[in-house]
Residue frames as a rotation matrix with the C-alpha (Angstrom) as fourth column:
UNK 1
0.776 -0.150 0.613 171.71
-0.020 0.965 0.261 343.04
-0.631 -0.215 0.746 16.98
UNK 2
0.207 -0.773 -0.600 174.97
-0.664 -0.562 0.494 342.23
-0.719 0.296 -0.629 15.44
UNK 3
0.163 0.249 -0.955 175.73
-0.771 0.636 0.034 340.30
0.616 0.730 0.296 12.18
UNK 4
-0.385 -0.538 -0.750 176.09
-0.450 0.819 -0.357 337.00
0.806 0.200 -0.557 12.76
UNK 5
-0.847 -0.022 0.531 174.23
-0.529 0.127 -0.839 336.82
-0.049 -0.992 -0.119 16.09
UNK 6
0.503 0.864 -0.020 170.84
-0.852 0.492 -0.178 334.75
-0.144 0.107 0.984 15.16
UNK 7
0.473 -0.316 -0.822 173.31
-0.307 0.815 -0.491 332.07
0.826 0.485 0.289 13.63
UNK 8
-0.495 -0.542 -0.679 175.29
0.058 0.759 -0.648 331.53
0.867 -0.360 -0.345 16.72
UNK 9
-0.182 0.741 0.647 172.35
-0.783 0.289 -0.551 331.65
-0.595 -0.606 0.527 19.14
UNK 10
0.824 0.566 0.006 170.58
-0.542 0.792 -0.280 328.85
-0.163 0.227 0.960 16.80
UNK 11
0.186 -0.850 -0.493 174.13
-0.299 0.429 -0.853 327.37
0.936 0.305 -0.174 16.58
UNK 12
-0.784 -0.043 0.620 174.28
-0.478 -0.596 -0.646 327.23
0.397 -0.802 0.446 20.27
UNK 13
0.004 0.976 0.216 170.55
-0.915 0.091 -0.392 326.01
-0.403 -0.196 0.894 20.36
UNK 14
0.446 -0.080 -0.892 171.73
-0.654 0.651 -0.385 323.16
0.611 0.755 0.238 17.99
UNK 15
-0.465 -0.836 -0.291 174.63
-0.294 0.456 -0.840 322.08
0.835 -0.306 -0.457 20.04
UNK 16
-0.491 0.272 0.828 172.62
-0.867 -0.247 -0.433 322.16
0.086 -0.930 0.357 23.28
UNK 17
0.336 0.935 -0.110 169.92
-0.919 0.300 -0.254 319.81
-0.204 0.186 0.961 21.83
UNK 18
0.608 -0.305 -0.733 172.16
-0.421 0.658 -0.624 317.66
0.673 0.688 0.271 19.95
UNK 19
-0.761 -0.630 0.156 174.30
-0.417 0.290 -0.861 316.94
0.497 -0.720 -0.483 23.65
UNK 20
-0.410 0.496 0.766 171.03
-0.729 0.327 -0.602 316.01
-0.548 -0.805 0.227 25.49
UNK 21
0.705 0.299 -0.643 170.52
-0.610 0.719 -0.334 313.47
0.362 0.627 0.689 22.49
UNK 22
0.125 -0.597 -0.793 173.44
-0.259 0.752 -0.607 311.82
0.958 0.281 -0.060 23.11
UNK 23
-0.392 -0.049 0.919 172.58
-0.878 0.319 -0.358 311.59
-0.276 -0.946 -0.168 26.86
UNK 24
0.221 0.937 0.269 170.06
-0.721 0.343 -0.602 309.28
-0.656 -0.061 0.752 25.63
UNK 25
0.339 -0.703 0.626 172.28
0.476 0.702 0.530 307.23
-0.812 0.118 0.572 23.27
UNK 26
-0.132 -0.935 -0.328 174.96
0.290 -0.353 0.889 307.09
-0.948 0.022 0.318 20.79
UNK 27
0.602 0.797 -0.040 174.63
0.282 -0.259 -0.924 308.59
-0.747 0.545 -0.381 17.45
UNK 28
-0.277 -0.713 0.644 176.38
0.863 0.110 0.494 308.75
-0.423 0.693 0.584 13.85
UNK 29
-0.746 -0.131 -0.652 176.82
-0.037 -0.971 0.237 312.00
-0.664 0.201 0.720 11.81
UNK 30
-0.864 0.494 0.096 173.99
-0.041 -0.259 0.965 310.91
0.501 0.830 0.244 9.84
UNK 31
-0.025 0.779 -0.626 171.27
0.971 0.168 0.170 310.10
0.238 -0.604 -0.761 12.56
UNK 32
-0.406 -0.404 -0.820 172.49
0.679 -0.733 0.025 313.75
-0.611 -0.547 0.572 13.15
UNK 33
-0.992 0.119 -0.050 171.50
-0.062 -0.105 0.993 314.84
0.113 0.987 0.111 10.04
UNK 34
-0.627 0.653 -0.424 168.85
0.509 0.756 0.412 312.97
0.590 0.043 -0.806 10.14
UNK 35
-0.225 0.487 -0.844 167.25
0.968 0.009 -0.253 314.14
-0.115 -0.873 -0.473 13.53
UNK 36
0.137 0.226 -0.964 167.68
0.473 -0.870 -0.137 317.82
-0.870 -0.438 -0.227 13.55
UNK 37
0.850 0.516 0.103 167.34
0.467 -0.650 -0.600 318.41
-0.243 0.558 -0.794 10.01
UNK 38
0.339 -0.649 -0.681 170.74
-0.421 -0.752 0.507 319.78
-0.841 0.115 -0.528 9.22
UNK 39
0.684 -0.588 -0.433 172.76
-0.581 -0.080 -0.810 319.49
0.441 0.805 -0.396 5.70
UNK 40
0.786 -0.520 -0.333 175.58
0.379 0.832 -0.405 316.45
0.488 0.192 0.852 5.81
UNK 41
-0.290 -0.714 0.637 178.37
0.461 -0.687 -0.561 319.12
0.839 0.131 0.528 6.25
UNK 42
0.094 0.441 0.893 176.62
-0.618 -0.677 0.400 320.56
0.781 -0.589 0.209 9.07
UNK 43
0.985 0.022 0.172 176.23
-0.092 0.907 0.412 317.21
-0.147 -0.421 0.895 11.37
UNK 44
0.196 -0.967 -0.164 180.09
0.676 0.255 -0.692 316.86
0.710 0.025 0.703 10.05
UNK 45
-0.185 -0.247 0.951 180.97
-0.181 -0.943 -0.280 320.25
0.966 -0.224 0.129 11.34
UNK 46
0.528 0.539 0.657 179.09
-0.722 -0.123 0.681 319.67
0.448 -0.833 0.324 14.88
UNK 47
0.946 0.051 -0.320 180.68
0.008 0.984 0.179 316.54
0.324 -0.172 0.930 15.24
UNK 48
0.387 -0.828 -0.405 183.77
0.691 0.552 -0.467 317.21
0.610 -0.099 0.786 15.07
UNK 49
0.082 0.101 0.992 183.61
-0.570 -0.811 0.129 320.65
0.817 -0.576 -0.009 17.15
UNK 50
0.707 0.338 0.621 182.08
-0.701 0.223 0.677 318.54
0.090 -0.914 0.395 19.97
UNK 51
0.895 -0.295 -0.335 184.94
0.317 0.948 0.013 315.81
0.314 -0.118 0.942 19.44
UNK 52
-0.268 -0.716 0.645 187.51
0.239 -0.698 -0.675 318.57
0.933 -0.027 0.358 19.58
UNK 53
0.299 0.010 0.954 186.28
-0.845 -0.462 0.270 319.71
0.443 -0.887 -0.129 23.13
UNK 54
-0.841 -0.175 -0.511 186.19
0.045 0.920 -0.389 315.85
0.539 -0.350 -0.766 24.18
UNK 55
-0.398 0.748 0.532 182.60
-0.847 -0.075 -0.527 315.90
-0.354 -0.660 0.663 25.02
UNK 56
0.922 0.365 -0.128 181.80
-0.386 0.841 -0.379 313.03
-0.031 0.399 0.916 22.43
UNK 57
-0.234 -0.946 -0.223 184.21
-0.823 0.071 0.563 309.85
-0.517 0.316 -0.796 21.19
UNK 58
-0.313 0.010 -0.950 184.03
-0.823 0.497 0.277 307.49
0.474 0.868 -0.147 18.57
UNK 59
0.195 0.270 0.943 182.11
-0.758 0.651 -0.030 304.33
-0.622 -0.709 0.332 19.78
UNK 60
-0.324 0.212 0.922 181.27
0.466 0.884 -0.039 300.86
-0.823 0.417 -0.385 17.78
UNK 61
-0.860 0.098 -0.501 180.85
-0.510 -0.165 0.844 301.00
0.000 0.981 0.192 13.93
UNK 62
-0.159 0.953 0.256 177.45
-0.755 0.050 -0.654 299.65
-0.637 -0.297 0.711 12.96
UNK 63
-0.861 -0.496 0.115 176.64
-0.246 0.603 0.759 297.21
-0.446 0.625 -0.641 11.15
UNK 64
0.123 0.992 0.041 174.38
-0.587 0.106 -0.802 296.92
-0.800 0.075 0.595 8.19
UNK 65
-0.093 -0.797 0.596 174.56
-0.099 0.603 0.791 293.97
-0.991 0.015 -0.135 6.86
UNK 66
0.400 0.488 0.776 172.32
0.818 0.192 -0.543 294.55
-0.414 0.852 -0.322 3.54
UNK 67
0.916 0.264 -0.302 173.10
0.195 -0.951 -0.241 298.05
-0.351 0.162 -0.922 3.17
UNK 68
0.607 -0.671 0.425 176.60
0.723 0.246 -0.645 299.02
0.329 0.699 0.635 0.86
UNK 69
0.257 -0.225 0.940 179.08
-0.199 -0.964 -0.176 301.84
0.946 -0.142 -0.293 1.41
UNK 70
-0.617 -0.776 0.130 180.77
-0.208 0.001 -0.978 303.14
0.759 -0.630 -0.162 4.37
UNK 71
0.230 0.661 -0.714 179.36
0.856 0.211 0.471 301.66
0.462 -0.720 -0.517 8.07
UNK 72
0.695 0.356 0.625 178.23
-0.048 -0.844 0.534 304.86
0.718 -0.401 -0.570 10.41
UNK 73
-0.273 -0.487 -0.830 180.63
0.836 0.306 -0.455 305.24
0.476 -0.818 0.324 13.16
UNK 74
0.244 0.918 0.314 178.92
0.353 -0.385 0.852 305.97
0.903 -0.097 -0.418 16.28
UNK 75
-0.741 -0.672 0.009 179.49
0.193 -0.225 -0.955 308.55
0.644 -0.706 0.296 19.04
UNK 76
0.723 0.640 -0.260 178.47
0.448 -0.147 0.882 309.30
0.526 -0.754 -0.393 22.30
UNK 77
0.698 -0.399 0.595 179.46
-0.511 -0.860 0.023 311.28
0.502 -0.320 -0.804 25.32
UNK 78
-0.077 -0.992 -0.099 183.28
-0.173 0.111 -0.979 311.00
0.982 -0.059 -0.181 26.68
UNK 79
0.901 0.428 0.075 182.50
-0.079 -0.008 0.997 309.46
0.427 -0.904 0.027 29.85
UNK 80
0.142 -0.915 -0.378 186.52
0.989 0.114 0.097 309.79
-0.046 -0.387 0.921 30.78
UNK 81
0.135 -0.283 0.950 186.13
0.117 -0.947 -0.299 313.76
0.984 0.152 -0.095 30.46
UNK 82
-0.718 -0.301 0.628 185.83
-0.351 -0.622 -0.699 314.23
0.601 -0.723 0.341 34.01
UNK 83
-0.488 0.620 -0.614 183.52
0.761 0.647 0.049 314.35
0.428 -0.444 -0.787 37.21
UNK 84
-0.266 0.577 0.772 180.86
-0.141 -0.816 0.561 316.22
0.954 0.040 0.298 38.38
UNK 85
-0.570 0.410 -0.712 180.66
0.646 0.759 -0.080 316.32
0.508 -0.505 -0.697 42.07
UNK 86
-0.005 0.862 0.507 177.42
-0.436 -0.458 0.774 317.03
0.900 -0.217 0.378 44.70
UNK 87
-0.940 -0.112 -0.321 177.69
0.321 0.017 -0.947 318.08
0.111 -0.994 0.020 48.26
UNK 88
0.001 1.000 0.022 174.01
0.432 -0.020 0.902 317.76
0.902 0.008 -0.431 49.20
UNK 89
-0.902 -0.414 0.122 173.15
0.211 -0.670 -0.712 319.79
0.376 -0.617 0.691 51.65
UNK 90
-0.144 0.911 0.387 168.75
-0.681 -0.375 0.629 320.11
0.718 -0.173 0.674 51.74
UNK 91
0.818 0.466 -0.337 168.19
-0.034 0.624 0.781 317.24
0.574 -0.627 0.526 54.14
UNK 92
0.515 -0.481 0.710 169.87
-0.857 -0.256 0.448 316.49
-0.033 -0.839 -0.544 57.77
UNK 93
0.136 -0.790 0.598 171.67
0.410 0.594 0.692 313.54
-0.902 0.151 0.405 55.50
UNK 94
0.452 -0.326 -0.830 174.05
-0.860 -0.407 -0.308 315.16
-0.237 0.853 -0.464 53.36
UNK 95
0.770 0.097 0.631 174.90
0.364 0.745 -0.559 313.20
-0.524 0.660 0.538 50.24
UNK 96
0.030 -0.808 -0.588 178.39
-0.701 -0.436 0.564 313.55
-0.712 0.396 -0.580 48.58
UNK 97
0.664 0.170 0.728 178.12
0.452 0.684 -0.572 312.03
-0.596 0.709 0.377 45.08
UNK 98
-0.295 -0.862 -0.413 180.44
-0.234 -0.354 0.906 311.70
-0.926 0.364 -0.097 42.37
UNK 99
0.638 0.764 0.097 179.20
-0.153 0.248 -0.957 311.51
-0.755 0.595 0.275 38.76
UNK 100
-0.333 -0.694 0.638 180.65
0.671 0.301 0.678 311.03
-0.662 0.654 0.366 35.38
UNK 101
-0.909 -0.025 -0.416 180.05
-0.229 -0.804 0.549 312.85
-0.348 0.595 0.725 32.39
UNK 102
-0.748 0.476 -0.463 177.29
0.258 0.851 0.457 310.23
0.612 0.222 -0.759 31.35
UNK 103
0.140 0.813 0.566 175.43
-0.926 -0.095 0.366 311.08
0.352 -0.575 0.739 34.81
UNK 104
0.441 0.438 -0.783 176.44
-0.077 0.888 0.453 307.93
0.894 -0.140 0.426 36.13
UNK 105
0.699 -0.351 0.624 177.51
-0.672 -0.620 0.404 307.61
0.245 -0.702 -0.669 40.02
UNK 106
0.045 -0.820 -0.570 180.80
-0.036 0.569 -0.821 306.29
0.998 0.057 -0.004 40.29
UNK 107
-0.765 -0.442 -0.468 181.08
0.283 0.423 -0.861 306.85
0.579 -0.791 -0.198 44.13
UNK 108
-0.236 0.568 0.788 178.80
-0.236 -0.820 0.521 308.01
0.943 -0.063 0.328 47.13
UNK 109
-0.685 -0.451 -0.572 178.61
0.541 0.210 -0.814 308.48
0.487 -0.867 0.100 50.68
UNK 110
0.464 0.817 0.342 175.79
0.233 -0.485 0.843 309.71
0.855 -0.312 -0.415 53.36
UNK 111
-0.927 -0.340 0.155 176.31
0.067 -0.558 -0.827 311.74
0.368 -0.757 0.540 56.27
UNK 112
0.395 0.913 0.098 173.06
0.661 -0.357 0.660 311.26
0.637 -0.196 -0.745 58.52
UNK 113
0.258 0.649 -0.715 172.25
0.870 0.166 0.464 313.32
0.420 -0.742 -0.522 60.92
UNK 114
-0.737 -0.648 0.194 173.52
0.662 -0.749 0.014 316.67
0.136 0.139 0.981 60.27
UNK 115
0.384 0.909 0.159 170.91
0.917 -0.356 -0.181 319.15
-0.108 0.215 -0.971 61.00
UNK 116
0.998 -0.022 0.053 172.98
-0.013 -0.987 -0.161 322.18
0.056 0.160 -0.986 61.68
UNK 117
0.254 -0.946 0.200 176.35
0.461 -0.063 -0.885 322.70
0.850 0.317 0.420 59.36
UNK 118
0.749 -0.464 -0.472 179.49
-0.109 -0.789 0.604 324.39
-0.653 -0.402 -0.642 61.39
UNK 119
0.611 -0.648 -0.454 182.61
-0.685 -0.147 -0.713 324.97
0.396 0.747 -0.534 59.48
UNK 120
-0.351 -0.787 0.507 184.29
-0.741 0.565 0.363 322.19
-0.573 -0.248 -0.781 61.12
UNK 121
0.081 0.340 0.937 181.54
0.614 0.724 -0.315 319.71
-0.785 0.601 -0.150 59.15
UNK 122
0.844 -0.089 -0.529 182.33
-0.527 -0.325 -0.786 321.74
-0.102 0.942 -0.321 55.69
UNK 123
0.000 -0.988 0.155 185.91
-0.994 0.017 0.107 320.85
-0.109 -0.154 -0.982 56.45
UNK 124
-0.676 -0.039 0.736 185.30
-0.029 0.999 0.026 317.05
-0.736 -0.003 -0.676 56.94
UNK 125
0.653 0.644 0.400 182.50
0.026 0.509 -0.861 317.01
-0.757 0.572 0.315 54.09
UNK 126
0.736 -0.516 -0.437 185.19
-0.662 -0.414 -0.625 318.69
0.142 0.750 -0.646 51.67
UNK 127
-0.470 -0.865 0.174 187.91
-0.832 0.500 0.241 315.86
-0.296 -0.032 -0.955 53.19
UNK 128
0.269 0.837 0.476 185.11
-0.417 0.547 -0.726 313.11
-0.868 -0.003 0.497 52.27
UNK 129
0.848 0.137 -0.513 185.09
-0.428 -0.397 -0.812 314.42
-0.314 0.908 -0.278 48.64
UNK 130
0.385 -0.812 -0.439 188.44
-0.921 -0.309 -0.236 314.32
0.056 0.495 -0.867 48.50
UNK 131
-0.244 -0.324 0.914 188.67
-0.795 0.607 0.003 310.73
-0.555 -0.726 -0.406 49.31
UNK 132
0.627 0.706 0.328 185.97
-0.174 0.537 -0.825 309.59
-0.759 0.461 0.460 47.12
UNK 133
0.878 -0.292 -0.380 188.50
-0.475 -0.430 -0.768 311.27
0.061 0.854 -0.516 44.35
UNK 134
-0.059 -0.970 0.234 191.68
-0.998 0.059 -0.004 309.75
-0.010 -0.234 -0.972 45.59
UNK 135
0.474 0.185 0.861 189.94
-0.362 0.932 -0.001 306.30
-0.803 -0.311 0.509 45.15
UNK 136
-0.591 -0.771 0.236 192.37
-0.050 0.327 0.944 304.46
-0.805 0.546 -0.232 42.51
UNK 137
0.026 0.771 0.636 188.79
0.908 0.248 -0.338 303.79
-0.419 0.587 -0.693 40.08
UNK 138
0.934 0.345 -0.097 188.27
0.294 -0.893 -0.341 307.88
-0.204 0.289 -0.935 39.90
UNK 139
0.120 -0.655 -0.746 192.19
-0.088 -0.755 0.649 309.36
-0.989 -0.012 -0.149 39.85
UNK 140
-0.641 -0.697 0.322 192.50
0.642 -0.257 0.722 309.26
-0.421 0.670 0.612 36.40
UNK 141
-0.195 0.478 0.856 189.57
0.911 -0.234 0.339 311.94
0.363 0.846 -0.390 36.21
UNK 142
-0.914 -0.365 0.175 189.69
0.253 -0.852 -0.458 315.60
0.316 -0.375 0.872 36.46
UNK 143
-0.594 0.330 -0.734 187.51
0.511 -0.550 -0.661 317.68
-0.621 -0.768 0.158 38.62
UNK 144
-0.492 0.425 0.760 184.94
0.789 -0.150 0.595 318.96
0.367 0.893 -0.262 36.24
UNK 145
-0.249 0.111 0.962 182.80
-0.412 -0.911 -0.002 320.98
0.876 -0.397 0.273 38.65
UNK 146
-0.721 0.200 -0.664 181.58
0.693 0.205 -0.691 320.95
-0.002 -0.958 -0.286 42.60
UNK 147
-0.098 0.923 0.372 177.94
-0.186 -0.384 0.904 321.70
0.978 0.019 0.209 42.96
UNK 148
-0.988 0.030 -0.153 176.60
0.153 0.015 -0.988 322.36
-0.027 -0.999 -0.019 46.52
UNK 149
-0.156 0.986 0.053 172.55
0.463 0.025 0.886 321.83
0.873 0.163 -0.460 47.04
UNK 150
-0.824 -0.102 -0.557 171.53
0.549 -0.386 -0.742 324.49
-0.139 -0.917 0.374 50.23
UNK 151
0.334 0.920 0.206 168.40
0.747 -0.392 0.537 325.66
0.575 -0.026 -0.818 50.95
UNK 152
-0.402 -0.567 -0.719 169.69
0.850 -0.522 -0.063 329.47
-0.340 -0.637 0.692 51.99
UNK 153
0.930 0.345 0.129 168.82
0.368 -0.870 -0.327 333.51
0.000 0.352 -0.936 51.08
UNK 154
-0.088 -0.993 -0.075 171.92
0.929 -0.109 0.354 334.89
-0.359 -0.038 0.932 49.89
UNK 155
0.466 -0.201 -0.862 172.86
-0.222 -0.969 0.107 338.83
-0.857 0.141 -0.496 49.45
UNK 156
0.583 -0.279 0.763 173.43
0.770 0.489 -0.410 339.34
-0.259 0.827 0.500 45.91
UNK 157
0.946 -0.217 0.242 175.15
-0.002 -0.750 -0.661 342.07
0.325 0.625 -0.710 46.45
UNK 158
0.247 -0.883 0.399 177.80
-0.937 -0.113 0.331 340.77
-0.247 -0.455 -0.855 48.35
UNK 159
0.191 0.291 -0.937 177.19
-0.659 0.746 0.098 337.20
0.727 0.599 0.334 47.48
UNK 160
-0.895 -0.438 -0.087 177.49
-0.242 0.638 -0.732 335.63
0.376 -0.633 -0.676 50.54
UNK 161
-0.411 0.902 -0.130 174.69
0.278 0.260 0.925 334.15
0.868 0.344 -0.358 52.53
UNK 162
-0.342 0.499 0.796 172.39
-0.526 -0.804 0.277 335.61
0.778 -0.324 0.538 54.74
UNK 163
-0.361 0.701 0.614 170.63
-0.915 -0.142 -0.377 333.04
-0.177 -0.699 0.693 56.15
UNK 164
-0.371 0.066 -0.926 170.18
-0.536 0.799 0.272 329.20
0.758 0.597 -0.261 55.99
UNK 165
0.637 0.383 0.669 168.53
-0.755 0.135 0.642 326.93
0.156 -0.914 0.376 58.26
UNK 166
0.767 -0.396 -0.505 171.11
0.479 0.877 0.039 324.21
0.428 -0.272 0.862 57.94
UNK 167
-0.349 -0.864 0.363 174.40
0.291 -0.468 -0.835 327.06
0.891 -0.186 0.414 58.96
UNK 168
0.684 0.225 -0.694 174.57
0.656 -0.607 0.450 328.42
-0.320 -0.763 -0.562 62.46
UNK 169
-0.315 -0.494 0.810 175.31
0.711 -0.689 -0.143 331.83
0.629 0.531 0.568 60.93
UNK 170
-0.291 -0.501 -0.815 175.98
0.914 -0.399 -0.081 335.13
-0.284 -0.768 0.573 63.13
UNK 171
0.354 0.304 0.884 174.34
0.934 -0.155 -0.321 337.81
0.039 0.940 -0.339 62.01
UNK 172
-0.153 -0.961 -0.231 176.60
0.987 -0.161 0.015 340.54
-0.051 -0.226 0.973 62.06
């Protein structure tokens, strides 16, 4: 093992934990602290790492109204980073959803009655998508990733797939 590798696995293991906190709400560098046990300086450090990608941003100061000194200022996750979208594919209605960073669905559309895909319905699910994105609400967010749900057996050595009951695929 090389130096330094335990620290950024459990660095790594920190950051992971501390993002699915803030799915759940918003949180000041001392609740940070606070929660996971880390040193002031630490919880600084994280914070501003994760503000530097633009996964968190500064929310609402707190207010306490008994309590002296500086008020917490609380972040949470950067729901203007981007979208996450999902071309469903396991049922004979495919589901094109758009998400936010947050997990919330900004847009979505159903295709019934699809039982068996040809590349002309990839083509029109992928022009769907591209609609949803072109709606004036979503264009000022980037393209984060495109997830595709398929129930399929794929060749991992070629990566392509093998075999799906929703494709009429050719075996060759």
């Amino acid at each position: 093992m090389q130096k330094g590798q335990n620290q950024s696995m459990t660095r790594d293991i920190n950051l992971s934990l501390i993002m699915r906190s803030f799915i759940k709400r918003p949180m000041s560098r001392v609740d940070i602290s606070r929660t996971f046990r880390l040193s002031k300086p630490a919880a600084s450090k994280i914070t501003a790492e994760l503000e530097a990608l633009r996964l968190i941003c500064p929310g609402k100061e707190e207010a306490y109204p008994n309590t002296p000194g500086i008020k917490p200022l609380n972040y949470g996750l950067n729901p203007k980073l981007g979208v996450i979208t999902i071309i469903d594919l396991s049922s004979v209605t495919v589901k094109i959803q758009v998400y936010n960073f947050r997990g919330t669905i900004l847009a979505e559309t159903c295709v019934p009655d699809m039982e068996l895909i040809r590349y002309d319905d990839l083509v029109r699910f992928t022009e769907i998508l591209q609609a949803l994105l072109d709606k004036p609400e979503l264009s000022e967010y980037a393209l984060l990733s495109l997830c595709v749900a398929l129930p399929c057996a794929i060749n991992k050595q070629s990566d392509s797939v093998e075999w799906s009951p929703r494709f009429d695929i050719d075996p060759a």
